[in-house]
C-alpha positions as CSV (number, residue, x, y, z in Angstrom):
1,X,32.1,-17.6,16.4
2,X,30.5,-14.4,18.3
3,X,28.4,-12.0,17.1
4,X,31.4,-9.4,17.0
5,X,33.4,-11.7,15.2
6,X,30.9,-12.4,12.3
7,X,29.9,-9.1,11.6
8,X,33.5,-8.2,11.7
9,X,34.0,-11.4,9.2
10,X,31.1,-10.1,7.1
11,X,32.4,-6.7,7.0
12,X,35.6,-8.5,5.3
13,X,34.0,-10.3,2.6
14,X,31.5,-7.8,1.6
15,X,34.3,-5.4,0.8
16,X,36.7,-8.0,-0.5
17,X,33.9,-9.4,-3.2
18,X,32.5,-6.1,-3.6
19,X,28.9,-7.1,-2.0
20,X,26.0,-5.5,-0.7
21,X,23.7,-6.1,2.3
22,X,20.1,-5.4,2.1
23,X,17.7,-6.1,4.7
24,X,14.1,-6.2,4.9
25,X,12.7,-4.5,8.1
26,X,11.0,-7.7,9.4
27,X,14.7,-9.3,9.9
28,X,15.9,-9.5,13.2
29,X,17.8,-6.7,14.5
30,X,21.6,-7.5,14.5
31,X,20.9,-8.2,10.4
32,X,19.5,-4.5,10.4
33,X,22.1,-3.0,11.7
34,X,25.1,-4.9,9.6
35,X,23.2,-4.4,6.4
36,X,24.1,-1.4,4.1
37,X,20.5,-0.9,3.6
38,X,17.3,-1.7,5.3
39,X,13.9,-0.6,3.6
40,X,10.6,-1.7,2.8
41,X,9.6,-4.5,-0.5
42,X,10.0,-1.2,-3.1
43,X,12.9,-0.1,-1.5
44,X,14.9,-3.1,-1.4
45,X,13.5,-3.4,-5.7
46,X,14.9,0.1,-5.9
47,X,18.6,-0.3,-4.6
48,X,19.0,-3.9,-6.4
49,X,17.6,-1.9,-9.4
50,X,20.8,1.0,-8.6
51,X,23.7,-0.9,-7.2
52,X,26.8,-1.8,-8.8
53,X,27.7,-4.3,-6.1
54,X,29.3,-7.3,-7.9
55,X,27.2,-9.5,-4.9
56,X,23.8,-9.2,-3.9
57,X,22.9,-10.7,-0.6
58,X,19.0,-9.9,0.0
59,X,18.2,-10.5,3.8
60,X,14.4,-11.1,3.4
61,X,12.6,-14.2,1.8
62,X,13.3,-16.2,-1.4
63,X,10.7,-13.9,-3.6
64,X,12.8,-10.2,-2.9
65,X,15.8,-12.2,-3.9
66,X,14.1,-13.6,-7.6
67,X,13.0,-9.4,-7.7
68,X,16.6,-8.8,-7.4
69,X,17.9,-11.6,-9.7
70,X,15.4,-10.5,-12.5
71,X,16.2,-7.0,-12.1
72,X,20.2,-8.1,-12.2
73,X,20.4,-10.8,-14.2
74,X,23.9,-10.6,-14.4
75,X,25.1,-10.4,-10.7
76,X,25.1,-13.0,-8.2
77,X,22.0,-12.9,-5.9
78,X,22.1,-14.5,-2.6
79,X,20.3,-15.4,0.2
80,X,21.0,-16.8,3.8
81,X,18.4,-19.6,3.8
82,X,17.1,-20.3,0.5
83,X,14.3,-21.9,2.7
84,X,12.9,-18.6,3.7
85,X,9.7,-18.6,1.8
86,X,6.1,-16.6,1.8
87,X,3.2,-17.6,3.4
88,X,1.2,-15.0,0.5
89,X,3.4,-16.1,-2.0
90,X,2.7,-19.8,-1.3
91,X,-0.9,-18.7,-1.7
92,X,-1.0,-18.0,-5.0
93,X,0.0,-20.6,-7.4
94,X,1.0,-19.8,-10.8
95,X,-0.4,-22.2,-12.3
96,X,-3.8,-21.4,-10.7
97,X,-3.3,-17.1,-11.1
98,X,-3.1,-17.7,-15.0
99,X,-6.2,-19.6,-14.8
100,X,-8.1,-16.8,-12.7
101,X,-6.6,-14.5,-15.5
102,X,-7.6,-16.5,-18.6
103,X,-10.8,-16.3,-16.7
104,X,-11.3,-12.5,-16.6
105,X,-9.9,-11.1,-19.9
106,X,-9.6,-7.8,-20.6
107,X,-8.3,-7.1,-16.9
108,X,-5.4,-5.4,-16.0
109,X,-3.2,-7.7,-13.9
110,X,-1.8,-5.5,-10.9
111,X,0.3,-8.1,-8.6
112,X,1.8,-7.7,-5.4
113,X,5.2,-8.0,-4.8
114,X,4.9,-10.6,-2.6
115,X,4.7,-13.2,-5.6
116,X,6.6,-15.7,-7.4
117,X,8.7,-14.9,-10.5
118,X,6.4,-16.7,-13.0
119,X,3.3,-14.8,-11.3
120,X,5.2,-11.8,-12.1
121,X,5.9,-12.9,-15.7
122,X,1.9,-12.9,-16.3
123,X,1.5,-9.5,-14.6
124,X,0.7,-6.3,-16.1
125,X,2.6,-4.0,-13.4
126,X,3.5,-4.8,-9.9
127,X,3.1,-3.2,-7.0
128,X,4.0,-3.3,-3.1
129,X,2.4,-1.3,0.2
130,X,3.9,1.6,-0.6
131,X,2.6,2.5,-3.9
132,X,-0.1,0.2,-4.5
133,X,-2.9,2.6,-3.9
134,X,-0.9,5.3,-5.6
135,X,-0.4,3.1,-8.8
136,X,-4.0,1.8,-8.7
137,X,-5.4,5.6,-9.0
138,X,-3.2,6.3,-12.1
139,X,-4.9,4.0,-13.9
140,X,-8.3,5.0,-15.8
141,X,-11.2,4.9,-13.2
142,X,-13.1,2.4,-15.3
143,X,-10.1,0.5,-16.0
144,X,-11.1,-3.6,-14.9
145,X,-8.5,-4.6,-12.6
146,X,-6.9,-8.2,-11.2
147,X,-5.2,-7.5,-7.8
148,X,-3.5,-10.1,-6.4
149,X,-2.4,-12.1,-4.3
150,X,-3.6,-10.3,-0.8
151,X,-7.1,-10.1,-0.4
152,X,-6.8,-7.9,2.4
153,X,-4.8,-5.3,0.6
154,X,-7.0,-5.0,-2.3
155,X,-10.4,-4.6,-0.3
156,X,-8.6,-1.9,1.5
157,X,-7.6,-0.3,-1.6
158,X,-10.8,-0.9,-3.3
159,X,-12.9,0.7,0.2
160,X,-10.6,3.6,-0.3
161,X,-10.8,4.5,-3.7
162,X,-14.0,3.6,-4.8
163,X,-12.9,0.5,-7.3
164,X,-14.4,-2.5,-7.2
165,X,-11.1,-4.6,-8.5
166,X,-10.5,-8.5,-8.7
167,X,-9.2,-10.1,-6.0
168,X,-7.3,-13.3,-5.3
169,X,-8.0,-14.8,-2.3
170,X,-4.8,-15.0,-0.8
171,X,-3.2,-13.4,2.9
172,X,-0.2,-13.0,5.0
173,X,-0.3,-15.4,8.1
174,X,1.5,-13.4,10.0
175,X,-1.2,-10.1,9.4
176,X,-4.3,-12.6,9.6
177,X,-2.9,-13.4,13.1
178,X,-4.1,-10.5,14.9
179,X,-6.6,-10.2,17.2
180,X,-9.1,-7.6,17.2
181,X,-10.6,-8.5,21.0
182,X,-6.7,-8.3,22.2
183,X,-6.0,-5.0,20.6
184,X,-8.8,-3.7,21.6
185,X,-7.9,-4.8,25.5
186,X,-4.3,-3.7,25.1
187,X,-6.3,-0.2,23.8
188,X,-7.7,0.0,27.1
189,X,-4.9,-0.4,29.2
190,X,-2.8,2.2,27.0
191,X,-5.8,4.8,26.1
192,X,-3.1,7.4,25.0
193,X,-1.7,5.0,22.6
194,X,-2.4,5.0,18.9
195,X,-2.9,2.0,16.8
196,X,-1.2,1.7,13.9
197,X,-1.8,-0.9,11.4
198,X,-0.5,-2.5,7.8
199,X,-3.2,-3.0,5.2
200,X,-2.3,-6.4,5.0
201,X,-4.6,-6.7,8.2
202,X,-8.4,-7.8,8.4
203,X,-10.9,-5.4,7.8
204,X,-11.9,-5.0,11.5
205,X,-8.3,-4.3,12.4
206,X,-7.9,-1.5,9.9
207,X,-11.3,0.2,11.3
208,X,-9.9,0.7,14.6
209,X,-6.7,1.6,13.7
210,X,-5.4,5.5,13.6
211,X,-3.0,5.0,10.9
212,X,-3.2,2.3,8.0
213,X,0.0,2.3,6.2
214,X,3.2,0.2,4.1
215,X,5.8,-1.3,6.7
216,X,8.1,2.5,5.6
217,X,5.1,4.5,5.8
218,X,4.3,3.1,9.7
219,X,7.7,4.2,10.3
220,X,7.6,7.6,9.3
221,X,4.1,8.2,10.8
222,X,6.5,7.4,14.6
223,X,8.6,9.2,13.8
224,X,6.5,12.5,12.8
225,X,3.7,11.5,15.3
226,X,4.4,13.5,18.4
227,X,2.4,10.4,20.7
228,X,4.7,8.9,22.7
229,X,3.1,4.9,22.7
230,X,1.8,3.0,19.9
231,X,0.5,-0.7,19.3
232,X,2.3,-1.7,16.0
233,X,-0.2,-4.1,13.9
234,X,2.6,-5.3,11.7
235,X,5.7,-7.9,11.6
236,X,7.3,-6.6,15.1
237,X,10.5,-7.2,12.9
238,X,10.4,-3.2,12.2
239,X,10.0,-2.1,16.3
240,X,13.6,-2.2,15.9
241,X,13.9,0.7,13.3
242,X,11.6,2.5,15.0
243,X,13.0,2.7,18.3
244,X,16.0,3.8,16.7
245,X,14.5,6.4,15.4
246,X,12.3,7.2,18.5
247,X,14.2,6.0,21.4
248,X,12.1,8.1,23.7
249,X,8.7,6.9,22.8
250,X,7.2,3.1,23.2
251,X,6.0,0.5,20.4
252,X,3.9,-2.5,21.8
253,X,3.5,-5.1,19.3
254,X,0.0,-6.0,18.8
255,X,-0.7,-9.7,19.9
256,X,-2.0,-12.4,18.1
257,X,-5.2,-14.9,18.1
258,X,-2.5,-17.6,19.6
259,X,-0.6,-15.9,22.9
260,X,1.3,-19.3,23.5
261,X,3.4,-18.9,19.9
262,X,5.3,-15.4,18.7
263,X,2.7,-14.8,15.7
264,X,3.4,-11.4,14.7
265,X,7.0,-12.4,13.8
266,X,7.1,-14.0,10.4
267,X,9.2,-17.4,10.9
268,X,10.0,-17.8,7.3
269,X,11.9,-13.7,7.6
270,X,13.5,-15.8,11.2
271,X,15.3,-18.4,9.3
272,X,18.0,-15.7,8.2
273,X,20.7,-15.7,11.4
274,X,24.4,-13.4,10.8
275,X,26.0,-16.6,10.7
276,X,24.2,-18.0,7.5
277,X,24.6,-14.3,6.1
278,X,28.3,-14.9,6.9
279,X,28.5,-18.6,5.0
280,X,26.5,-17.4,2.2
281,X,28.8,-14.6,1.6
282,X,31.7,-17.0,2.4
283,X,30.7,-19.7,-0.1
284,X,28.6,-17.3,-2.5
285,X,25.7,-19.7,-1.8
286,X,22.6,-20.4,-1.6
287,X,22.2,-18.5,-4.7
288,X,19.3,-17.0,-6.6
289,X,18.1,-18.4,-9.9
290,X,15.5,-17.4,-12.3
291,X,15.0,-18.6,-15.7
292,X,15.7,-16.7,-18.7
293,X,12.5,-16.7,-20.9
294,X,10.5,-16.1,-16.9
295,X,12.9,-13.4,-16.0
296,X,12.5,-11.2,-19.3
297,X,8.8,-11.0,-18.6
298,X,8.9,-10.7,-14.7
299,X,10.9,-7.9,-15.6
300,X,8.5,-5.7,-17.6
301,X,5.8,-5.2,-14.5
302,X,8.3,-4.4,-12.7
303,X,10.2,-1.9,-14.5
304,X,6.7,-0.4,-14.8
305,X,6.1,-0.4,-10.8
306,X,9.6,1.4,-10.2
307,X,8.5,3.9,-13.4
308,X,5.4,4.7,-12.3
309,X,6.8,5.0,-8.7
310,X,9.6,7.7,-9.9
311,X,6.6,9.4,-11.6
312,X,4.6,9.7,-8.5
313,X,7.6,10.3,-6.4
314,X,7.4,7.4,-4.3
């Protein structure tokens, strides 16, 4: 089967079973563009939180489908390759979190979204790029905060606003990947370019960057940026986006330690191909499960993150 003729199969099913698409930026682009909505870690939380599809199929890996399974219990959640893990997920153990939170009591537990469901059920609110450092300031300056799992996130939160929170000592491989000497070489061949860069990066990566932002954030900042070339320090997944949006300027992704292997794609968002999005709406499968008693407290932090992120206007 084509391309044409799977999307044109997909288009089928998600109408006859009353489905909808969403789709993580860092997919590839043919996903994008069948999806019925494509958006950053809140934004996919946001539009599982809303729909009132019968089917959920969350293009993205196996954590944003649990965040839509806890936050619809009732509907079916599905994902094209149950396989499609986290790297920063995998980095933080449950079992290992609680301890590091038993350790510190009296902490606030602030979480990334980039987490397991039973890290989330121990967590006081959870957060994602978008509105961490937004969330982190409406809390009392002396408050004594947890942040976990990305290391790299929350010291770039903390250099920015002054707090001196937690960490965990976890990181995105594909974000760690990036190499400083190569941007800074790609700089000098492209001196009008600007660097833009997610704050999952190293600290030496945000420093020479012009822009530090979420994956929708980066976006906007092309769009509204009137520079015409910029080296994207992020999963290259979202190029595609923005040169849809900006089809007149250039995005050069920023290369990696290892040249001989594509590093700033994340392979566990590759696993998900339009024919597996095809068979999983087909067969309804593989399917998203969470446990009852974990899903009624992963739910609480994260009804608090979209709250809070309504209140900020996020």
């Amino acid at each position: 089967m084509n391309n044409n003729e799977l999307i044109e199969n997909i288009n089928k099913l998600r109408t006859e079973k009353n489905a909808v698409i969403l789709a993580h930026y860092y997919q590839t682009g043919d996903i994008q563009d069948v999806a019925d909505y494509v958006g950053d870690s809140l934004a996919l939380a946001q539009w599982a939180a809303g729909t009132k599809a019968d089917i959920i199929v969350v293009c993205g890996v196996h954590f944003m489908g649990e965040t839509a399974k806890i936050l619809c219990p009732s509907k079916t959640v599905l994902v094209p390759d149950i396989s499609a893990g986290c790297s920063l997920a995998d980095s933080c153990p449950a079992v290992e979190f609680a301890a590091f939170v038993a350790a510190n009591p009296g902490h606030t537990v602030i979480s990334y979204v980039n987490t397991t469901a039973a890290v989330k059920a121990i967590t006081d609110i959870v957060v994602t790029s978008t509105n961490a450092r937004q969330i982190v300031e409406s809390l009392p300056p002396d408050a004594p905060i947890i942040f976990g799992p990305d290391r790299n996130l929350g010291n770039y939160i903390n250099s920015i606003t002054g707090r001196k929170m937690k960490l965990w000592d976890g990181a995105c491989h594909v974000h760690e990947q990036f190499s400083l000497e190569k941007i800074i070489a790609l700089k000098s061949l492209h001196p009008e370019a600007l660097i833009i860069a997610h704050p999952e990066c190293k600290q030496p990566i945000i420093n020479i960057s012009d822009y530090v932002g979420s994956t929708s954030a980066l976006l906007n900042y092309t769009v509204a940026s009137p520079a015409l070339r910029f080296i994207v320090a992020t999963e290259s997944g979202v190029i595609h986006e923005m040169q849809k949006r900006s089809p007149q300027k250039e995005f050069i992704p920023a290369p990696p330690n290892d040249s001989t292997c594509a590093c700033n794609e994340c392979s566990f968002m590759r696993l998900n191909t339009l024919e597996k999005l095809y068979k999983c709406l087909r067969d309804e499968a593989p399917r998203i499960e969470v446990d009852e008693e974990t899903g009624r407290r992963a739910i609480r932090p994260i009804e608090r993150m979209l709250e809070l992120s309504s209140r900020l206007g996020l």
